[in-house]
KEDOPA-523656 format. One line per field, with one value per residue (C-alpha): residue number from 1; z negated, x negated, y. Coordinates in steps of 0.05 Angstrom, whole numbers. Example, Ala and Ser with C-alpha at 12.3 -4.5 7.8 and 13.67 -1.06 7.14 Angstrom:
<atoms>
num: [1, 2]
w: [-156, -143]
u: [-246, -273]
v: [-90, -21]
</atoms>
This chain:
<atoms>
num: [1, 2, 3, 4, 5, 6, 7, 8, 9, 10, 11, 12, 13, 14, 15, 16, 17, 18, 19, 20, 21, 22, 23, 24, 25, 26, 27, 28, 29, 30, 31, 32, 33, 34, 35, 36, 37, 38, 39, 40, 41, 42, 43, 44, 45, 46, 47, 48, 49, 50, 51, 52, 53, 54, 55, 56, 57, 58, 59, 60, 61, 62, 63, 64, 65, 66, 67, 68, 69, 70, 71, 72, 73, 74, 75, 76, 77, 78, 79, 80, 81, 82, 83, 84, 85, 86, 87, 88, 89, 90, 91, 92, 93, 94, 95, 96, 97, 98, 99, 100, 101, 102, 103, 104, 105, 106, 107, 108, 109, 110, 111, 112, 113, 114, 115, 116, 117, 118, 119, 120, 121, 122, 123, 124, 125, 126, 127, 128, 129, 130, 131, 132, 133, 134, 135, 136, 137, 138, 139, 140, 141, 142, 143, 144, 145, 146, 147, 148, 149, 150, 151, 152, 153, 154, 155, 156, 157, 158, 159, 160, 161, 162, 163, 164, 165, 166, 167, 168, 169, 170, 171, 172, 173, 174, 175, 176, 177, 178, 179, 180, 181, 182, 183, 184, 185, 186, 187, 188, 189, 190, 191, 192, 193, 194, 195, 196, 197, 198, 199, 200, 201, 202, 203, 204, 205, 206, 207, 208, 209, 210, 211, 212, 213, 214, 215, 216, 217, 218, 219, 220, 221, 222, 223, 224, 225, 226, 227, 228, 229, 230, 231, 232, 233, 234, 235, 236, 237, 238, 239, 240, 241, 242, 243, 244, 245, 246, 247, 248, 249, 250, 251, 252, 253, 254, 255, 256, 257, 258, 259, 260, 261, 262, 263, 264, 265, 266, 267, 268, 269, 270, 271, 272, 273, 274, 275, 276, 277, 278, 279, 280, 281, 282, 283, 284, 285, 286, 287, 288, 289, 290, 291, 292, 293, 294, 295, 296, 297, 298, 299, 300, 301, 302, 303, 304, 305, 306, 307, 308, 309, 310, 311, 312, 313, 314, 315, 316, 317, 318, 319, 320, 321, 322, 323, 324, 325, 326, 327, 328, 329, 330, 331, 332, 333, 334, 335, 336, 337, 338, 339, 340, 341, 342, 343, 344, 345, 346, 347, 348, 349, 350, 351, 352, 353, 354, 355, 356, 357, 358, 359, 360, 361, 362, 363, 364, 365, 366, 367, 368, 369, 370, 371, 372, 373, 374, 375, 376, 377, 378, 379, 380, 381, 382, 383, 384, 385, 386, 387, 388, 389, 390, 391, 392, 393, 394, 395, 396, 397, 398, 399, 400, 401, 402, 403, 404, 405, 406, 407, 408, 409, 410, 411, 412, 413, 414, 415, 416, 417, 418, 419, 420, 421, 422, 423, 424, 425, 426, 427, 428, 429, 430, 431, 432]
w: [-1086, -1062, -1134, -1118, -1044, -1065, -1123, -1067, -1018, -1075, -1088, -1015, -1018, -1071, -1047, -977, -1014, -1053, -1004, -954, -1016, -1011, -933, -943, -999, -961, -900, -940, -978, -920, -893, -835, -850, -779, -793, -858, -840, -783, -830, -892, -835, -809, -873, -913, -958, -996, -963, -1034, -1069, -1130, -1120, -1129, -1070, -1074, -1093, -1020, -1001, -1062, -1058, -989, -1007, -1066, -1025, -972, -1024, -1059, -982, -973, -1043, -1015, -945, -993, -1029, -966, -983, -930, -862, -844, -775, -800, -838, -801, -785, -869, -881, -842, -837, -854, -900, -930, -1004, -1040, -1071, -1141, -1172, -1117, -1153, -1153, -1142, -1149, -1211, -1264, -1264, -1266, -1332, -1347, -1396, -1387, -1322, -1314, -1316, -1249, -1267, -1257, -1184, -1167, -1097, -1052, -987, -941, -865, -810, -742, -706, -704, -740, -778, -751, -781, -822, -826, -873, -846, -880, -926, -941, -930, -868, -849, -791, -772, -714, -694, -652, -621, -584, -632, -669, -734, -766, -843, -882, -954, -999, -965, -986, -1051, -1058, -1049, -1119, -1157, -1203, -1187, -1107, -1087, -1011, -1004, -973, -956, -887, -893, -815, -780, -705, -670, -607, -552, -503, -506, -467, -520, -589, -629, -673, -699, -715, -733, -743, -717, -781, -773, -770, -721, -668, -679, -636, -621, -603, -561, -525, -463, -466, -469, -521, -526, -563, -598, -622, -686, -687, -621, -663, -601, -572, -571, -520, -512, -479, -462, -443, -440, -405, -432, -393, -460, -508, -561, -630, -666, -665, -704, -701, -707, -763, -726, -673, -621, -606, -617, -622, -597, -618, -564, -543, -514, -573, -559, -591, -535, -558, -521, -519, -524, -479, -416, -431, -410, -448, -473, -487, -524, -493, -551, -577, -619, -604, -563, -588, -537, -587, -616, -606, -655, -706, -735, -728, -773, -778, -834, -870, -840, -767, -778, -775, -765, -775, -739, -760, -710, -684, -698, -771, -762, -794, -749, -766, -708, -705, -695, -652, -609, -610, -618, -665, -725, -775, -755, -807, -771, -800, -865, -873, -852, -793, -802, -775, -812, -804, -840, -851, -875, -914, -975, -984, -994, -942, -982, -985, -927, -962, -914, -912, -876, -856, -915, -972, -998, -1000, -997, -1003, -973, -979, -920, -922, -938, -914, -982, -1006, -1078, -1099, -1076, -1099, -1102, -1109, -1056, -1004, -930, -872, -824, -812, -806, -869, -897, -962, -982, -1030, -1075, -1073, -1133, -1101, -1173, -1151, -1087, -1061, -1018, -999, -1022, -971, -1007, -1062, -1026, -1078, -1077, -1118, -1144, -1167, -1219, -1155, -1207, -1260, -1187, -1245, -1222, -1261, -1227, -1184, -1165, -1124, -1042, -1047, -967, -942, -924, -939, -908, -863, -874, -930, -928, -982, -986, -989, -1041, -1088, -1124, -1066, -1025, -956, -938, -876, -862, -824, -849, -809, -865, -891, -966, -1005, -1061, -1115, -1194, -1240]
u: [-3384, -3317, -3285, -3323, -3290, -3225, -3217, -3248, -3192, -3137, -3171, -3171, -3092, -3075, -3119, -3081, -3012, -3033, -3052, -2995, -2949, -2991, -2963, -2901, -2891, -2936, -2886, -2831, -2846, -2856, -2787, -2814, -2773, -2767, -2844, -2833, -2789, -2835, -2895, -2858, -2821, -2891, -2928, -2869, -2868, -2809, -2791, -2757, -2828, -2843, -2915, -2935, -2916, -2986, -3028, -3056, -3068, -3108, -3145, -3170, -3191, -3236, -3259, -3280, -3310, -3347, -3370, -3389, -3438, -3467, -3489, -3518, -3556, -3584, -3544, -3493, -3488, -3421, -3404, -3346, -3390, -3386, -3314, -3296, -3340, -3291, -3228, -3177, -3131, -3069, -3072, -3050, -2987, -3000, -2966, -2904, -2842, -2780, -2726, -2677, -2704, -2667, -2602, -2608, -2631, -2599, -2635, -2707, -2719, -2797, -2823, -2853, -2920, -2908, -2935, -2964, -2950, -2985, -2965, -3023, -3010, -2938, -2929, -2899, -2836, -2794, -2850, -2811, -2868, -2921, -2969, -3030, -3090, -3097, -3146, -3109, -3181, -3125, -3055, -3031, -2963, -2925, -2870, -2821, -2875, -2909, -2968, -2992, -3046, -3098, -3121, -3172, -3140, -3208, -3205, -3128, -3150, -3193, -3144, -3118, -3184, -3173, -3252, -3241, -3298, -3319, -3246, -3188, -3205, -3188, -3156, -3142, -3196, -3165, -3099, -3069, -3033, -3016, -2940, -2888, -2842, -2821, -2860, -2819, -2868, -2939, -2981, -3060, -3098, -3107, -3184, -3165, -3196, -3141, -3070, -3012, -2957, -2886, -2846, -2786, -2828, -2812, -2897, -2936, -3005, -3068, -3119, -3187, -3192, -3278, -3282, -3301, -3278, -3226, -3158, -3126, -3103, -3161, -3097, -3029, -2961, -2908, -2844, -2767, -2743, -2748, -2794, -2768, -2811, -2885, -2912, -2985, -2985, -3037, -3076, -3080, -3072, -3002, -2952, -2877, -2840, -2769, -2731, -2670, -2653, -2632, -2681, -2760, -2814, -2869, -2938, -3002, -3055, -3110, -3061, -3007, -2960, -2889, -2846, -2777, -2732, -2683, -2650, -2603, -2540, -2506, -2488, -2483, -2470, -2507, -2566, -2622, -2668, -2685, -2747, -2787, -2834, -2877, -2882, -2961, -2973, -2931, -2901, -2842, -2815, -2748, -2706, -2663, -2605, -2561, -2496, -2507, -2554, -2612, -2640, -2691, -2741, -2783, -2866, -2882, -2826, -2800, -2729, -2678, -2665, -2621, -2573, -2537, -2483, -2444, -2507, -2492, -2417, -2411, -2472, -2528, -2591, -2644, -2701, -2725, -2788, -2814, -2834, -2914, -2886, -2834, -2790, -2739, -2726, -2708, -2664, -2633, -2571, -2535, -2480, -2516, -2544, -2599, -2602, -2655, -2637, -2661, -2694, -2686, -2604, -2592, -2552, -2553, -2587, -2590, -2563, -2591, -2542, -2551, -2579, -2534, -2564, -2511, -2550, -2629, -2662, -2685, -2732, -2735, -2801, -2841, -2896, -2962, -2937, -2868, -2839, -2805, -2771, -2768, -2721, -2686, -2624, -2604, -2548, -2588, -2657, -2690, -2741, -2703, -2744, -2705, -2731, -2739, -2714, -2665, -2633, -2633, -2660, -2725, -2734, -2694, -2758, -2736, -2777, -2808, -2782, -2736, -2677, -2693, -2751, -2742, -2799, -2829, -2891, -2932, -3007, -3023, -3078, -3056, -2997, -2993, -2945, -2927, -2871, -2852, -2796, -2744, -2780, -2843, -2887, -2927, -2936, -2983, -2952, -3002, -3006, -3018]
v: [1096, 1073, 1104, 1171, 1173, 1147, 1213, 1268, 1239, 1246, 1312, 1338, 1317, 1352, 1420, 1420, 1417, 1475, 1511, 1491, 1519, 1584, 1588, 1575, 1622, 1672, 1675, 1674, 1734, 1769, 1754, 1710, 1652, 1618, 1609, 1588, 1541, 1507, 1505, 1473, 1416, 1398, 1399, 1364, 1422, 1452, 1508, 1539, 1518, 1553, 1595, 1662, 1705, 1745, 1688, 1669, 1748, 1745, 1692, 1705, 1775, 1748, 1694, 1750, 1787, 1735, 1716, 1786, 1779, 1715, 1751, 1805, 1754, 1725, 1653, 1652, 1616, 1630, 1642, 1691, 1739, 1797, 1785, 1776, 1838, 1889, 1846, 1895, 1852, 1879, 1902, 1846, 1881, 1855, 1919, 1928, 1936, 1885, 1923, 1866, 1841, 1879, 1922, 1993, 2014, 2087, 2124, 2098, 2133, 2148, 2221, 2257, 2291, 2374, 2398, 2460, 2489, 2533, 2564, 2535, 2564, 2574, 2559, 2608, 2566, 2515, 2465, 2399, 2346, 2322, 2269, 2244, 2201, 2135, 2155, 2226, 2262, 2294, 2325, 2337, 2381, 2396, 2443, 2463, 2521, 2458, 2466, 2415, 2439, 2393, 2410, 2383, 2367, 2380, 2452, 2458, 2446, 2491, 2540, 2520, 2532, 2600, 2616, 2615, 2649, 2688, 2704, 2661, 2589, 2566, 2497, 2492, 2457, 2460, 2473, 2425, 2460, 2414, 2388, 2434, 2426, 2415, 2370, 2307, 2261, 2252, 2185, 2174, 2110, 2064, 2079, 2155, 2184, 2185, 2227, 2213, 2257, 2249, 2302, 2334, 2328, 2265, 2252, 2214, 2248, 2227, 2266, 2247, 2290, 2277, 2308, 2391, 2431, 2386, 2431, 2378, 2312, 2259, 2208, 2209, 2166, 2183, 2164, 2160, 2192, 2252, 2219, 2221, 2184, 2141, 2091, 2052, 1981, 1963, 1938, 2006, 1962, 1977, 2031, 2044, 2093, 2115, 2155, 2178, 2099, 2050, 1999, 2015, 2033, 1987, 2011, 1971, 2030, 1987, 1980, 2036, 1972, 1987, 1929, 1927, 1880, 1843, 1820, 1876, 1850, 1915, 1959, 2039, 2092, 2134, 2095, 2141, 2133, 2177, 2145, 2080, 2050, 1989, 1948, 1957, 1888, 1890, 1833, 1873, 1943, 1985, 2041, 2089, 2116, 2164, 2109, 2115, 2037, 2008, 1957, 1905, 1879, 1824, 1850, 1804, 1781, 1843, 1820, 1853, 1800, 1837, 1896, 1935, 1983, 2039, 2042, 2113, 2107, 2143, 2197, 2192, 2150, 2202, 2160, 2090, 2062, 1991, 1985, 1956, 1884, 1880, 1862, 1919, 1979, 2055, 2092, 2160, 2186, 2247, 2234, 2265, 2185, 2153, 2072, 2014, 1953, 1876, 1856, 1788, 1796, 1862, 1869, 1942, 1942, 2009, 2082, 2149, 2205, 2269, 2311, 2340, 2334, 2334, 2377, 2377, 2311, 2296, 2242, 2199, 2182, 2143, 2162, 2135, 2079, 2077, 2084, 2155, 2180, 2249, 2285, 2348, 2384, 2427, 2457, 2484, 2482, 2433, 2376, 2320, 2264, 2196, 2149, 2089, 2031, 2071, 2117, 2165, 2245, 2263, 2334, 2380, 2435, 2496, 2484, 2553, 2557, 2606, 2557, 2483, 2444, 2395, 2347, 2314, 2278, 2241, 2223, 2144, 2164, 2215, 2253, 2296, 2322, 2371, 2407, 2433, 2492, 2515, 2586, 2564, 2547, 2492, 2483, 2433, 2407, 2375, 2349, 2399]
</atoms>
């Protein structure tokens, strides 16, 4: 008896080391090394200890699921059942790619599947910005007419089909008018039903997209700034605004409170910021600004942890988002490049040239794999698309705008894309 306790104890030990290893690797994948730190000091763990970065995400999410087969079955007792059966856990990103793992490999650049485009509807000015819902079944654009358009994708789509019956297919399901002036950035509730706006009016305005005859906003924020940019925590609990001050707007949606960080390691007299996005799991989130800067911030004290100044020289960095694992930042600037950046060392890994953009505030975006990126060449009016490992160009496709679009936008689900023009119009871009 004593032998069978002594071997479950030794067995127990050796469990809760594994699994403090997990952590440990766990947070510092994820960049969050004060936390990684604190857990591997009380837990006597290694804080460099050797475990697969994923392996903890993807444990838990087959433990949920086998959980989730148990309640099915009638053999479960947890108390956590109904919590493990909607938890919304990251995707484990088993197939994220490692930038930093190899050198660029010239010459064995990937090839981008052919696209078919279609001219879908125009606002009645400049088309400033697009957005997909989570589960891409949406898009949502706004422009500098203070209208803001929400399209069903499956009706798009139909607009493709060579045996199109009953005539022209309308793809817009409603139309906002409620900002006074232009419209700069659009986000959707992770659940979807909810789309935020951003404006000149310096308001933040939410729109329940189930509500059929709803044309305006049901709530309202009133910012101090022109708001350039939103972003929804994952959670939908909180979200970020970037505006015309250098320091992120962070709203909590139940209270409207705003919080701002005090922690700012410098000081630009022209840090407005052009975008802000949150990492997929908020544990962190990125802005891109007027002083050429790619800033870093903490998600949950808020506080600025990694600043790198002058990242497009002295031109402005119009764009900045994560990539799924956190582990890298893609950012685009005013001087014609394109950069990804290590989070954790802010060390520039790879540049993609190629595509002049000096003027409009352009994006670079990722696929749905993240194995290309697309942008604009506003020279030549061209979508480019980069091999994202090789930084080689696989296609160089004329926009189909008059002048060059201003705003790219993938789908999180499929090889889809919108673009948004100068020349009013909104295309759909899709695999052939």
């Amino acid at each position: 008896m004593e032998n069978s306790s002594s071997e479950q104890t030794v067995q127990d030990g050796k469990l809760f080391r594994h699994l403090n290893s997990l952590i440990v690797a766990h947070l510092r994948h994820c960049n969050l090394t004060q936390a990684a730190t604190a857990v591997a000091s009380a837990t006597m763990t290694p804080l460099n200890v050797e475990a697969p970065s994923n392996k903890l995400l993807d444990l838990v999410a087959k433990g949920l699921a086998a959980e989730k087969d148990d309640v099915s079955r009638g053999t479960s007792s947890s108390p956590f059942q109904d919590l493990g059966a909607s938890l919304p856990l990251p995707r484990p990103a088993a197939t994220a790619i490692d930038f930093s793992s190899v050198a660029d490999l010239k010459g064995s650049s990937k090839s981008f599947p052919k696209h078919e485009t279609r001219h879908v509807s125009e606002h009645k000015s400049v088309a400033r910005c697009a957005k997909f819902s989570p589960d891409g079944r949406f898009v949502a654009t706004g422009s500098a007419d203070t209208s803001i358009k929400l399209f069903e994708v499956s009706k798009i789509k139909q607009a493709f089909l060579p045996d199109a019956k009953d005539g022209p297919v309308r793809s817009v399901l409603k139309t906002y008018y409620d900002h006074t002036q232009p419209i700069n950035d659009l986000d959707f509730h992770p659940q979807g039903t909810i789309l935020v706006s951003g404006a000149k009016d310096q308001t933040i305005r939410f729109f329940d997209v189930s509500k059929v005859n709803a044309k305006r906003s049901y709530r309202v924020i009133q910012d101090t700034h022109n708001v350039r940019s939103v972003s929804f925590h994952p959670s939908g609990d909180f979200l970020l605004a970037g505006t015309d001050h250098a320091i992120p707007h962070l709203y909590d949606i139940n209270t409207f409170q705003c919080y701002l960080s005090a922690n700012v390691p410098d000081n630009s007299p022209n840090g407005a910021i052009n975008q802000v996005r949150y990492s997929c799991t908020g544990s962190m989130y990125v802005t891109a600004s007027k002083d050429g800067a790619i800033r870093l911030w903490d998600g949950i004290t808020a506080n600025c942890v990694r600043s790198i100044t002058a990242a497009h020289a002295t031109a402005e960095a119009t764009s900045a988002i994560f990539t799924r694992d956190q582990r890298f930042v893609l950012s685009c600037g005013k001087d014609s490049t394109i950069k990804l950046w290590e989070v954790g060392t802010g060390r520039l890994v790879k540049q993609y040239l190629g595509a002049a953009h000096t003027q409009l505030r352009f994006q670079a975006i990722f696929n749905a794999s993240e194995e290309f990126i697309l942008s604009i060449d506003e020279l030549n009016n061209e979508v480019i698309i980069w091999d994202a490992m090789t930084t080689e160009i696989v296609a160089k496709w004329p926009s189909n705008h008059v002048g060059a679009p201003r705003w790219l936008e993938h789908s999180p689900v499929e090889s889809a894309f919108i673009s948004c023009g100068t020349d009013r119009s909104i295309r759909f871009w899709k695999e052939v």
